[in-house]
Chimera marker file (.cmm) of the C-alpha trace (Angstrom):
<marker_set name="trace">
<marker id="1" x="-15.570" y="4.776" z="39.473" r="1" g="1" b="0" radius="0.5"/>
<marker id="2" x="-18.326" y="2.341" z="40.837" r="1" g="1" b="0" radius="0.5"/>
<marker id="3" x="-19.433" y="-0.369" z="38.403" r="1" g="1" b="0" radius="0.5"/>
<marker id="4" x="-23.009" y="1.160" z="36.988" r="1" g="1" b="0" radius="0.5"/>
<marker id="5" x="-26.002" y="-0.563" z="34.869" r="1" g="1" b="0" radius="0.5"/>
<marker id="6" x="-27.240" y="2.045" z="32.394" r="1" g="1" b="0" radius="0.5"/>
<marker id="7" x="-30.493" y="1.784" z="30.829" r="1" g="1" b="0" radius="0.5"/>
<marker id="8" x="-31.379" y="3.646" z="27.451" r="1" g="1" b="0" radius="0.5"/>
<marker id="9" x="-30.915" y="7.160" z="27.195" r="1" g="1" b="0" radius="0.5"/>
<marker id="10" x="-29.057" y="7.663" z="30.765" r="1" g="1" b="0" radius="0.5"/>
<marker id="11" x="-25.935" y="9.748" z="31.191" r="1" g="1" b="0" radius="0.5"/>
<marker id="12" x="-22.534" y="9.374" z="32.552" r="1" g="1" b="0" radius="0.5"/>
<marker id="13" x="-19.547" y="11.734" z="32.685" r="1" g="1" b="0" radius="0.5"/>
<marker id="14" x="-16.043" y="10.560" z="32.740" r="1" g="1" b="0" radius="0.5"/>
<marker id="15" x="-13.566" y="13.164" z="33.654" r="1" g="1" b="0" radius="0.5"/>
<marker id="16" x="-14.905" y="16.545" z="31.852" r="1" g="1" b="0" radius="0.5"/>
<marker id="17" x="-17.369" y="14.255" z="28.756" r="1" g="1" b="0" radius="0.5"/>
<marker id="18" x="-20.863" y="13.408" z="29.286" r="1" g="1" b="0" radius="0.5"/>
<marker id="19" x="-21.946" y="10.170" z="27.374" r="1" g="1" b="0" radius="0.5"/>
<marker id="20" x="-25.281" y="9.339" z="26.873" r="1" g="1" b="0" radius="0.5"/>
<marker id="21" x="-26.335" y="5.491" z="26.819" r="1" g="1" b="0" radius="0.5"/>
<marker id="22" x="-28.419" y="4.078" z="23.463" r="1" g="1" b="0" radius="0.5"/>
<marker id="23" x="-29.812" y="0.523" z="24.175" r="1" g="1" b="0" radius="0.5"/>
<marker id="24" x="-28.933" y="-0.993" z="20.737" r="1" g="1" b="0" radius="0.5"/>
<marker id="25" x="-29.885" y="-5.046" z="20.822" r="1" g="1" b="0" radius="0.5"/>
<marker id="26" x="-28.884" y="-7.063" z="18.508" r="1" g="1" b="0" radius="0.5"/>
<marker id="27" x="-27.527" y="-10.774" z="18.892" r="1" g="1" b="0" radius="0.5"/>
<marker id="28" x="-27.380" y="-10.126" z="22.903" r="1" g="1" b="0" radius="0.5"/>
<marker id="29" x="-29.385" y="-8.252" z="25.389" r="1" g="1" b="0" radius="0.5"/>
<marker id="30" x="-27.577" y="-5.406" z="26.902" r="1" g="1" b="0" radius="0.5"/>
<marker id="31" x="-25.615" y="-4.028" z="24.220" r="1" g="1" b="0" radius="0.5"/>
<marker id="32" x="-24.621" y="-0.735" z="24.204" r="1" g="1" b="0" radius="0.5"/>
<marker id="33" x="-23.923" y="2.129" z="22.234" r="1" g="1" b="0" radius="0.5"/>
<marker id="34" x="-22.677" y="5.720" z="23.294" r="1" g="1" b="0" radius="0.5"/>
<marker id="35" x="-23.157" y="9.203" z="22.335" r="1" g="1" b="0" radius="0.5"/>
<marker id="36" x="-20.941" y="11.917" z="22.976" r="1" g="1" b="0" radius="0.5"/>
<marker id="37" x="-19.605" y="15.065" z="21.917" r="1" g="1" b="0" radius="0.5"/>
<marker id="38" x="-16.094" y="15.958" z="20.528" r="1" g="1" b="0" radius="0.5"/>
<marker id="39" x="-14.310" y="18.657" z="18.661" r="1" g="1" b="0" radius="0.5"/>
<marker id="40" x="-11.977" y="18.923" z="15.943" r="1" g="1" b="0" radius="0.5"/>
<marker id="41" x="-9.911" y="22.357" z="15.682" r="1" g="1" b="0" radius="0.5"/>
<marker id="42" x="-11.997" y="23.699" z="18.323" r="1" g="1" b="0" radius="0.5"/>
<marker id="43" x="-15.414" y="22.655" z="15.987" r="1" g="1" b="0" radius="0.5"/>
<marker id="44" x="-18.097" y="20.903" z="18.060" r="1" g="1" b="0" radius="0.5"/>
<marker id="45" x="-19.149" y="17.447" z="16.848" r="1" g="1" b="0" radius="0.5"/>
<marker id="46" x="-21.387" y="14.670" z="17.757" r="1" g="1" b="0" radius="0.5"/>
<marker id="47" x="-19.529" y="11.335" z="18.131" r="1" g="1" b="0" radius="0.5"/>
<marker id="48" x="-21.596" y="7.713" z="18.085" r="1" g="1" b="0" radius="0.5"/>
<marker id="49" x="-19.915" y="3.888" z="19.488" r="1" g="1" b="0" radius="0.5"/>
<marker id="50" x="-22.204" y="1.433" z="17.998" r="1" g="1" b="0" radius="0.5"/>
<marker id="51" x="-21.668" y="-1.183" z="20.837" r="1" g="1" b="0" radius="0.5"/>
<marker id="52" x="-22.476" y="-4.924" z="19.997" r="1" g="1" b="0" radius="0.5"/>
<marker id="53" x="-21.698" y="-5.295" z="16.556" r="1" g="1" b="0" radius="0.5"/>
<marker id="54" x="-19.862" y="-9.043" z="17.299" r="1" g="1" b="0" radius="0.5"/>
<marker id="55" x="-16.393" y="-10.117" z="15.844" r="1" g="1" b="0" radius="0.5"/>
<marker id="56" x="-16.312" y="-12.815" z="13.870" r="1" g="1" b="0" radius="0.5"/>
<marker id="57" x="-15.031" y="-16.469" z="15.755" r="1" g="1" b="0" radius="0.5"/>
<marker id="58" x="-11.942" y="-17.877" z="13.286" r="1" g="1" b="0" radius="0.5"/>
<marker id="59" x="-9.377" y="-15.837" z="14.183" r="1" g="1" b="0" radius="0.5"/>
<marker id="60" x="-8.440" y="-16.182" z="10.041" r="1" g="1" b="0" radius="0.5"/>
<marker id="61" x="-11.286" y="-13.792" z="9.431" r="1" g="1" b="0" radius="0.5"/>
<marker id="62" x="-11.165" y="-11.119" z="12.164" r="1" g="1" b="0" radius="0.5"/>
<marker id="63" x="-8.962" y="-9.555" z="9.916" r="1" g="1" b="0" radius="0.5"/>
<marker id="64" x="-10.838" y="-9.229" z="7.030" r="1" g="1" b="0" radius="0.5"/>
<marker id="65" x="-14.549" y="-9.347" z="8.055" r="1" g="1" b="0" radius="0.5"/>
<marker id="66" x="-14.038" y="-6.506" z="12.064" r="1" g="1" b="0" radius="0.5"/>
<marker id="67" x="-17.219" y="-4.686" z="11.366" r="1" g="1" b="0" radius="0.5"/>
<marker id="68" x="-15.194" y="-1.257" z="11.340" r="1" g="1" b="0" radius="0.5"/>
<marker id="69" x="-13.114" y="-2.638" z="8.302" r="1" g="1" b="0" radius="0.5"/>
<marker id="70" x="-16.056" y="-3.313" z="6.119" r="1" g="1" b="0" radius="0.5"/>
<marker id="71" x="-18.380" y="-0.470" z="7.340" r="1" g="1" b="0" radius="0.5"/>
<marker id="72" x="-16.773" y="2.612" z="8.181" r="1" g="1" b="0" radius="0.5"/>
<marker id="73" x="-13.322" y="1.825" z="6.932" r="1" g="1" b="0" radius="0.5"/>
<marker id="74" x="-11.711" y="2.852" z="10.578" r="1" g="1" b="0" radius="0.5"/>
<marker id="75" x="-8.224" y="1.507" z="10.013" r="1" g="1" b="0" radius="0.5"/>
<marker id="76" x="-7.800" y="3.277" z="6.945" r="1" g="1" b="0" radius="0.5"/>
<marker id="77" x="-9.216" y="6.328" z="8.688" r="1" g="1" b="0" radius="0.5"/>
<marker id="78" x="-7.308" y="6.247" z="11.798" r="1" g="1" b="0" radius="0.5"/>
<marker id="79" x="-4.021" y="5.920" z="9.628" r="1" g="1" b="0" radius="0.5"/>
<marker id="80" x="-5.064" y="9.072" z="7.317" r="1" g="1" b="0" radius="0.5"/>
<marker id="81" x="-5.725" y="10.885" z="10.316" r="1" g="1" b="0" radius="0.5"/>
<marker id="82" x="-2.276" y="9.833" z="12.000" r="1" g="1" b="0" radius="0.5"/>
<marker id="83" x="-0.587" y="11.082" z="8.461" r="1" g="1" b="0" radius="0.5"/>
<marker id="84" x="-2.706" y="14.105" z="7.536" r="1" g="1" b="0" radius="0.5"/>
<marker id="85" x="-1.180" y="17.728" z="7.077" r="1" g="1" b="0" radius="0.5"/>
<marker id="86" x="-2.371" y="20.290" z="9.752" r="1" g="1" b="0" radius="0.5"/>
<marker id="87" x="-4.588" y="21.733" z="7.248" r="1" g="1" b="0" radius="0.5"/>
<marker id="88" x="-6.575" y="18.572" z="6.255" r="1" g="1" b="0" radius="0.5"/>
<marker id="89" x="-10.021" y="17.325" z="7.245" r="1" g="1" b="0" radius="0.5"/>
<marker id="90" x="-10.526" y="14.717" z="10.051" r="1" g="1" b="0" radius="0.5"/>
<marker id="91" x="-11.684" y="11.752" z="7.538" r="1" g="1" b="0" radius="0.5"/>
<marker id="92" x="-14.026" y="10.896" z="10.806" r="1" g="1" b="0" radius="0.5"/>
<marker id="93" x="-16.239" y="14.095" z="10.330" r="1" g="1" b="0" radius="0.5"/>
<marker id="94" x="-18.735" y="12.944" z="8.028" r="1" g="1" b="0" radius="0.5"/>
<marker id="95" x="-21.992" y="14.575" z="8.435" r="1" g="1" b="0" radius="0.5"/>
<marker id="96" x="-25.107" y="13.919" z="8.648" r="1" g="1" b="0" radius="0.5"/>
<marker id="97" x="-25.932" y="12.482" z="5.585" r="1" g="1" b="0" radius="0.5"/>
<marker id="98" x="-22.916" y="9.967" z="5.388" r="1" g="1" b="0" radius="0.5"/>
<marker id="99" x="-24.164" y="9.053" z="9.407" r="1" g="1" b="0" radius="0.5"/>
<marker id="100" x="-27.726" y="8.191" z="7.921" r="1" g="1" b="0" radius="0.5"/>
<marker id="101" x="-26.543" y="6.073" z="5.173" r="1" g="1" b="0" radius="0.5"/>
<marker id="102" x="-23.921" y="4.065" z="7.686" r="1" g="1" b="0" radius="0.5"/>
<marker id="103" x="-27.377" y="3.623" z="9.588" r="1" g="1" b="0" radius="0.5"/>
<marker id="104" x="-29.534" y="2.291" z="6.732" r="1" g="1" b="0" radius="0.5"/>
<marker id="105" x="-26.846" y="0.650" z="5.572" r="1" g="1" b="0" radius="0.5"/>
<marker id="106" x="-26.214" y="-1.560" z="8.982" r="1" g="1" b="0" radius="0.5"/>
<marker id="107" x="-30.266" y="-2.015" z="9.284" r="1" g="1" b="0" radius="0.5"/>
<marker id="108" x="-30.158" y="-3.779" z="5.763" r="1" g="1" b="0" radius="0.5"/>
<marker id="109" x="-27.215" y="-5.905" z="6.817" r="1" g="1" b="0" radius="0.5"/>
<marker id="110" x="-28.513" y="-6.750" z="10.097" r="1" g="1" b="0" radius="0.5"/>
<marker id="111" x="-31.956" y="-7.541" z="7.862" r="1" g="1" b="0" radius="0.5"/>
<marker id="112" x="-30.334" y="-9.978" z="5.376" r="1" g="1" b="0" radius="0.5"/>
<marker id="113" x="-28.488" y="-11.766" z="8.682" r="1" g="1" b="0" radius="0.5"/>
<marker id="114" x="-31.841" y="-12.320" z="9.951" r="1" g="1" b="0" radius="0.5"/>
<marker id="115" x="-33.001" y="-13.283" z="7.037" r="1" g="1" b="0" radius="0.5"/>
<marker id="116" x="-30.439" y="-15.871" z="5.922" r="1" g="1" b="0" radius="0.5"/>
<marker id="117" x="-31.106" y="-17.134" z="9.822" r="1" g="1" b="0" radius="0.5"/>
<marker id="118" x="-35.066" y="-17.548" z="9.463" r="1" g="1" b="0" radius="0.5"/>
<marker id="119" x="-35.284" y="-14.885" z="12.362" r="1" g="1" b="0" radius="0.5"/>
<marker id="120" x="-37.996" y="-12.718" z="12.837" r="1" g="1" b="0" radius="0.5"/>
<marker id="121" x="-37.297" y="-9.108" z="13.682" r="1" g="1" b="0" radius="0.5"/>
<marker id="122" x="-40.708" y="-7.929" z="14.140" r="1" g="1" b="0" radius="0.5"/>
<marker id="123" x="-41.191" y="-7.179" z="17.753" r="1" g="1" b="0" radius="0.5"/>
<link id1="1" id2="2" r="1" g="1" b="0" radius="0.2"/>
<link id1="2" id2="3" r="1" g="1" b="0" radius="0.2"/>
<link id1="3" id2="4" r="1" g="1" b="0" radius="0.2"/>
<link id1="4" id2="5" r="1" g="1" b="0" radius="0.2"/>
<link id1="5" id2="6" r="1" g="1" b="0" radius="0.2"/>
<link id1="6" id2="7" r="1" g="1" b="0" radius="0.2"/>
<link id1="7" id2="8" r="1" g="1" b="0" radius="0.2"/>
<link id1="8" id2="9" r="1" g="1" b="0" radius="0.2"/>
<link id1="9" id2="10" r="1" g="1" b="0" radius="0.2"/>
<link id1="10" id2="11" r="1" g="1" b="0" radius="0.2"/>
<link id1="11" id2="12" r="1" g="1" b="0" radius="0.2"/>
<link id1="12" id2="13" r="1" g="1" b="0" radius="0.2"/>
<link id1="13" id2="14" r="1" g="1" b="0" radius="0.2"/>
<link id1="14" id2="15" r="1" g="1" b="0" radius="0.2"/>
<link id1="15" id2="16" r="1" g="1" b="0" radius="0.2"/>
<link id1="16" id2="17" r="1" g="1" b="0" radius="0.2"/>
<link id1="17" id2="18" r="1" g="1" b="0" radius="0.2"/>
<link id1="18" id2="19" r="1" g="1" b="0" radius="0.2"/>
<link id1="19" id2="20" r="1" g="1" b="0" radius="0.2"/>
<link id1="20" id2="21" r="1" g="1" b="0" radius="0.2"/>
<link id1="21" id2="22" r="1" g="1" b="0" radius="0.2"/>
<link id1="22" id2="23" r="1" g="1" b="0" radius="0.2"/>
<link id1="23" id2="24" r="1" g="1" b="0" radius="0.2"/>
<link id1="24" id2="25" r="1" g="1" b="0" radius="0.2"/>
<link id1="25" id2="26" r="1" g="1" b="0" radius="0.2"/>
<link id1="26" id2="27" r="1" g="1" b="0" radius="0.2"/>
<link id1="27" id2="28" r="1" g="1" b="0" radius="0.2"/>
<link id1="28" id2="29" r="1" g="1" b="0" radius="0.2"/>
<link id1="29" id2="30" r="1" g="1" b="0" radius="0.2"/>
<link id1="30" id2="31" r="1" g="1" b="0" radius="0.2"/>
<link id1="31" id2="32" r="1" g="1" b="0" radius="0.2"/>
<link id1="32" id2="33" r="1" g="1" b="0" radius="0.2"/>
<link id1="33" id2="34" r="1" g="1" b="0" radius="0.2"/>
<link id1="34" id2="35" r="1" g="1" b="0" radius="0.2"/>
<link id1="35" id2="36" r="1" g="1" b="0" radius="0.2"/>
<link id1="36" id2="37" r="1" g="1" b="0" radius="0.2"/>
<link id1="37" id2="38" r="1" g="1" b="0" radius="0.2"/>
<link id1="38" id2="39" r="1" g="1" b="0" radius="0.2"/>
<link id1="39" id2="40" r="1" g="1" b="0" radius="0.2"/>
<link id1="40" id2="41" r="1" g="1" b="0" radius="0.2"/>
<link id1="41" id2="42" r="1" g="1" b="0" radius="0.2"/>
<link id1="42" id2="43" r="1" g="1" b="0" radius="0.2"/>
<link id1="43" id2="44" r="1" g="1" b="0" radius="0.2"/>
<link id1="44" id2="45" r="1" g="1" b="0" radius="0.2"/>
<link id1="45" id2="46" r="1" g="1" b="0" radius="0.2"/>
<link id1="46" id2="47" r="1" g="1" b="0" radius="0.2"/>
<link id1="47" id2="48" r="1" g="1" b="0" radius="0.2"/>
<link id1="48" id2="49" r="1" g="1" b="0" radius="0.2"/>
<link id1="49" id2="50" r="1" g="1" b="0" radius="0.2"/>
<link id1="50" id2="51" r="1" g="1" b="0" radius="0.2"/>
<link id1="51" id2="52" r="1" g="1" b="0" radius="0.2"/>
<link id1="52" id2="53" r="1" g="1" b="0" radius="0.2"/>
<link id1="53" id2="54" r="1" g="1" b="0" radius="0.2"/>
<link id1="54" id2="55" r="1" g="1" b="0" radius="0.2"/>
<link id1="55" id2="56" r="1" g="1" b="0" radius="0.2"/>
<link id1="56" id2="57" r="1" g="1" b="0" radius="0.2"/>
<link id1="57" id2="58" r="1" g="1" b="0" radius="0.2"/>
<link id1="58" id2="59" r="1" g="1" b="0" radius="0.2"/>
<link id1="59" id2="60" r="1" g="1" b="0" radius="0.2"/>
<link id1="60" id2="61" r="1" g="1" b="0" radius="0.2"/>
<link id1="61" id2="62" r="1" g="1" b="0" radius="0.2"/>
<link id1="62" id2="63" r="1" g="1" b="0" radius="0.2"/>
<link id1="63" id2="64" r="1" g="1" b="0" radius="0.2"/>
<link id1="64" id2="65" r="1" g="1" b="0" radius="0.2"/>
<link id1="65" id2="66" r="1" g="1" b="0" radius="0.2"/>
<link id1="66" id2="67" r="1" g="1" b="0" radius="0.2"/>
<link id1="67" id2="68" r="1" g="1" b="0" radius="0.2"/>
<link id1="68" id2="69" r="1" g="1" b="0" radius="0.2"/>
<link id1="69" id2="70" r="1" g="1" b="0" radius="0.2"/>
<link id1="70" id2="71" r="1" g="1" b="0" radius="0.2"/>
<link id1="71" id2="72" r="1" g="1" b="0" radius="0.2"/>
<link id1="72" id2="73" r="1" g="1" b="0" radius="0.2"/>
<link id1="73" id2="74" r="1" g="1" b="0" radius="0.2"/>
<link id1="74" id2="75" r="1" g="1" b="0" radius="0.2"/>
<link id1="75" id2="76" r="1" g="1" b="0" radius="0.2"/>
<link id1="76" id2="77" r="1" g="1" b="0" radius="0.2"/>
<link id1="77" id2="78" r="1" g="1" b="0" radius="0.2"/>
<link id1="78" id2="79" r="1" g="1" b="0" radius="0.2"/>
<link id1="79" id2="80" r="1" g="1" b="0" radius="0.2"/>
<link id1="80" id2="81" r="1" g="1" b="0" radius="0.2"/>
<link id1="81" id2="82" r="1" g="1" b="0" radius="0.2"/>
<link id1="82" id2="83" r="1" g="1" b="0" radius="0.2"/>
<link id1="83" id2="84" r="1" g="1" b="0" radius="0.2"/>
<link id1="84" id2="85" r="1" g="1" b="0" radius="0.2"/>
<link id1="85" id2="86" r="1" g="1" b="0" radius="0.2"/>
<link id1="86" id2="87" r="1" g="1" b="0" radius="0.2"/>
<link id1="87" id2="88" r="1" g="1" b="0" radius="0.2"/>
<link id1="88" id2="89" r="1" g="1" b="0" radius="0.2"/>
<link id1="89" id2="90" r="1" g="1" b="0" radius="0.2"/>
<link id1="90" id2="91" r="1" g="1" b="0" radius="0.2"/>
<link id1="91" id2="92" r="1" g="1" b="0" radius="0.2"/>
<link id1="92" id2="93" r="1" g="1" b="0" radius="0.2"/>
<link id1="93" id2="94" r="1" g="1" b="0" radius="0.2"/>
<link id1="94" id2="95" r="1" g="1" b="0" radius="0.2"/>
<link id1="95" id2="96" r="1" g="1" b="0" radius="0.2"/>
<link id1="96" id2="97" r="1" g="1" b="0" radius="0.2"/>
<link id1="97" id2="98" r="1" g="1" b="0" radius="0.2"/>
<link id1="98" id2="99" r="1" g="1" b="0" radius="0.2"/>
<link id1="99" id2="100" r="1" g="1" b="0" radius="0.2"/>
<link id1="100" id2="101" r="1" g="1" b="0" radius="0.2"/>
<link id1="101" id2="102" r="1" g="1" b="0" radius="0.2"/>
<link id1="102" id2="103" r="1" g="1" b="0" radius="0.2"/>
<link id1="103" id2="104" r="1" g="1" b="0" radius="0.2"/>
<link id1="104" id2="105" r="1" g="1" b="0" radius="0.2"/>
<link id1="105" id2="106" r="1" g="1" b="0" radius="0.2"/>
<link id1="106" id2="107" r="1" g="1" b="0" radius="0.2"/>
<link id1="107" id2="108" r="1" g="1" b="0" radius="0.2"/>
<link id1="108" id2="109" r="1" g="1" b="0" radius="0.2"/>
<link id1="109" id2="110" r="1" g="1" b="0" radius="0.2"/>
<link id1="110" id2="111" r="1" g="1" b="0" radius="0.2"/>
<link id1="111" id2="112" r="1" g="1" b="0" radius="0.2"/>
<link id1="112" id2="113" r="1" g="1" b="0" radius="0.2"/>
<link id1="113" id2="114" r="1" g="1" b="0" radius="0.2"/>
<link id1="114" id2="115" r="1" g="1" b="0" radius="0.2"/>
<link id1="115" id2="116" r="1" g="1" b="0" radius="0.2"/>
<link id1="116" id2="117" r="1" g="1" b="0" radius="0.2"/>
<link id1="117" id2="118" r="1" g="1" b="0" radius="0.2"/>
<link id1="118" id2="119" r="1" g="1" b="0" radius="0.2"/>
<link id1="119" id2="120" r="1" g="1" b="0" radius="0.2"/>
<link id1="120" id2="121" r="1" g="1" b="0" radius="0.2"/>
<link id1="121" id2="122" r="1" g="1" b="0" radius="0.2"/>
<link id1="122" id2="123" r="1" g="1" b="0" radius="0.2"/>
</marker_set>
């Protein structure tokens, strides 16, 4: 595969998935997230990368403060999922409502980082 430049909303398929592109700036230009769709037991759901979300710079803190630790709880997730019995839910399908809270929830965050930085996000 050819390296590409995607702009907002564009599609690419890799192999048999189509991802769609979601400009989502935040402390750089270009960042991306992606869209695509998955299933679990044969179940059709809609699965979101939020691209640009920054790791912290000491290496002492990665640990503690990667954004999937302290807003989706990923690790914990991934090693439920890795240990669940065939007839358990995937602790990854959440639903809508739990997708719109993680959203609010990272617009007040990003908000308060702003804030603390005297930047303005109107646009």
């Amino acid at each position: 595969m050819r390296d590409q430049i995607l702009i907002d909303k564009q599609e690419l398929t890799v192999g048999n998935v189509t991802f769609m592109s979601i400009l989502t700036p935040g402390h750089s230009p270009g960042n991306l997230s992606l869209v695509f769709p998955v299933f679990e037991q044969g179940v059709p759901h809609i699965a979101g990368l939020n691209g640009g979300t920054g790791i912290p710079a000491p290496k002492v803190d990665r640990e503690k403060k990667i954004v999937h630790q302290i807003a989706d709880h990923a690790l914990f997730q991934a090693d439920l999922l890795s240990h669940r019995q065939p007839d358990a839910a995937n602790p990854f399908v959440v639903g809508i409502d739990d997708v719109q809270n993680y959203m609010k929830f990272n617009a007040l965050c990003t908000n308060v980082i702003a804030a603390r930085q005297g930047m303005d996000l109107d646009v």
